[in-house]
TORNU-483542 format. One record per residue (C-alpha): residue in one letter; residue number from 1; x, y, z; chain. Coordinates in nm, 2 decimals, decimal comma, padded with zeros to 4 digits. Layout:
// residues N
+------+-------+--------+--------+--------+--------+
: seza : gutor :     c1 :     c2 :     c3 : drense :
+------+-------+--------+--------+--------+--------+
:    a :   NUM :      X :      Y :      Z :      A :
...
+------+-------+--------+--------+--------+--------+
This chain:
// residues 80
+------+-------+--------+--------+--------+--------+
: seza : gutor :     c1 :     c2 :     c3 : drense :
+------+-------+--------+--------+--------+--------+
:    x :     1 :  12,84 :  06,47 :  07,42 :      A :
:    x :     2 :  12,62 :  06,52 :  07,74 :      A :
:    x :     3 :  12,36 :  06,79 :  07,84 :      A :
:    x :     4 :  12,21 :  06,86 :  08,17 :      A :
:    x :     5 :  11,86 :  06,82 :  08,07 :      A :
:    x :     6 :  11,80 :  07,03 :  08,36 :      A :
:    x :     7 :  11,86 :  07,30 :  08,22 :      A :
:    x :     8 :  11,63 :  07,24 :  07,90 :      A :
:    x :     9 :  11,24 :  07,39 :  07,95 :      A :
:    x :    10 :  11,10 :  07,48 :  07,62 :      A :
:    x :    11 :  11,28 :  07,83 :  07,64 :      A :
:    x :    12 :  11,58 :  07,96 :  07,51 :      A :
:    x :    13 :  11,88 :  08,00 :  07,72 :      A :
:    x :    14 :  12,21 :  08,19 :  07,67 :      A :
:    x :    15 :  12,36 :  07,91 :  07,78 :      A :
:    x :    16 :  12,42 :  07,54 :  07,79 :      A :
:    x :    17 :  12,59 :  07,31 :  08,01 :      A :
:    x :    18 :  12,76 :  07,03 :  07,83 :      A :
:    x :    19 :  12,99 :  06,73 :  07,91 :      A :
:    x :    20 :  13,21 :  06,68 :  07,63 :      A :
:    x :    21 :  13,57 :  06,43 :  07,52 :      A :
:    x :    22 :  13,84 :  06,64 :  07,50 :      A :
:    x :    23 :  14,21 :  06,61 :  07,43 :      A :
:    x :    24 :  14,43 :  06,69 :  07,74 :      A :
:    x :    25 :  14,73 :  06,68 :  07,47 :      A :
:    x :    26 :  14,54 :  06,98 :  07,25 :      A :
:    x :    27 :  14,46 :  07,37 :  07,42 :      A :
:    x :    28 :  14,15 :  07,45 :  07,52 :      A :
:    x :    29 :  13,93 :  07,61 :  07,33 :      A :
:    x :    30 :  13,74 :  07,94 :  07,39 :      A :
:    x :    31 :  13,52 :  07,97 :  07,14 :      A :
:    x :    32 :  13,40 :  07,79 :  06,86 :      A :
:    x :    33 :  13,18 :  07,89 :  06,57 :      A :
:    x :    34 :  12,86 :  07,67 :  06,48 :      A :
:    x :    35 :  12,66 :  07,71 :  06,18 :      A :
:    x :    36 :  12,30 :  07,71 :  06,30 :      A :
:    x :    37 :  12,16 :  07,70 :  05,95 :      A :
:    x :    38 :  12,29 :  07,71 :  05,61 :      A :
:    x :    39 :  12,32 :  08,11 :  05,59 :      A :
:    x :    40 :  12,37 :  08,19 :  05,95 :      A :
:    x :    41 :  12,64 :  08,13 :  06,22 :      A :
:    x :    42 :  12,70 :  08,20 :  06,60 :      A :
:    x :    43 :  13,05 :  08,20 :  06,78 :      A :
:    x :    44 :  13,01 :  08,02 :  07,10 :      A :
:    x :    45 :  13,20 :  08,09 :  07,39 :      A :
:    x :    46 :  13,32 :  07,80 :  07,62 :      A :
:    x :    47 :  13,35 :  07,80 :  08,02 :      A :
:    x :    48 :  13,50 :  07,50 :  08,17 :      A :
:    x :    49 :  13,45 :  07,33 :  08,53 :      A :
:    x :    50 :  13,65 :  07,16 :  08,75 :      A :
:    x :    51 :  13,97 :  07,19 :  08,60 :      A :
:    x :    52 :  14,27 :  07,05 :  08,78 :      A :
:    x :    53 :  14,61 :  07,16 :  08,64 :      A :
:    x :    54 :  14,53 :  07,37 :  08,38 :      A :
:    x :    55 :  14,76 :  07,62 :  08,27 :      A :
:    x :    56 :  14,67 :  07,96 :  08,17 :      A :
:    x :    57 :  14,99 :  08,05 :  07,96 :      A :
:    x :    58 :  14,94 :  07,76 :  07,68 :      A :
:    x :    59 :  14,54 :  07,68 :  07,74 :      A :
:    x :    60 :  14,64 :  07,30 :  07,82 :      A :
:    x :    61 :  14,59 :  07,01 :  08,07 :      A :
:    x :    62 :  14,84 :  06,87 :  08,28 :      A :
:    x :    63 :  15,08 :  07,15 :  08,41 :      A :
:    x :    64 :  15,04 :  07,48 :  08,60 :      A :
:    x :    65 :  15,19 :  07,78 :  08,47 :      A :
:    x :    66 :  15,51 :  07,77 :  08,64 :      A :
:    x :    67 :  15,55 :  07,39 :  08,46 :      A :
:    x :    68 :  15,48 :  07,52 :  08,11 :      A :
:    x :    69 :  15,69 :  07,42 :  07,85 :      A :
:    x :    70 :  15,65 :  07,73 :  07,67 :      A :
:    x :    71 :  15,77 :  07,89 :  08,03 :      A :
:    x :    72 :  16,10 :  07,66 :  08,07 :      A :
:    x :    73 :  16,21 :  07,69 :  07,68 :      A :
:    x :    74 :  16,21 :  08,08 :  07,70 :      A :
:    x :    75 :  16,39 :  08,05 :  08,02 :      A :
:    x :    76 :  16,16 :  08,14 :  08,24 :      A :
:    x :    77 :  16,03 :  08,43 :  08,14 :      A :
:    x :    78 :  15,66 :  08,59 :  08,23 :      A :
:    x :    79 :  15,42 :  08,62 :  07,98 :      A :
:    x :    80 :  15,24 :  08,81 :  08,21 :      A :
+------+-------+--------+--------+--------+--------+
């Protein structure tokens, strides 16, 4: 994992940009809880860049929407 150390100045942020490995095979991920100590958590909420071919139906890499094998076993059908 990367971070753009621009974006670190002492303070805290809201956010955090990142440059992570990811599976193309697996969906993306919105949101992923992080303990931040041993009694407390946080969800964080993911925003990706630069996608190309991402499809919005099944969350993965690779296809559009109209190529999504979800799509093309239900016959076509919107899940819109």
């Amino acid at each position: 994992m990367e971070y753009d150390t621009k974006q670190i100045n002492g303070g805290f942020r809201n956010y955090m940009r990142i440059k992570v490995l990811i599976d193309v095979r697996m969906p993306l991920k919105q949101r992923k809880r992080i303990m931040v100590s041993s009694s407390k958590q946080v969800y964080v909420k993911f925003k990706y860049e630069k996608l190309k071919l991402f499809c919005f139906l099944c969350g993965c890499l690779g296809h559009s929407d109209n190529f999504c094998p979800i799509r093309i076993r239900e016959g076509g059908t919107s899940w819109r």
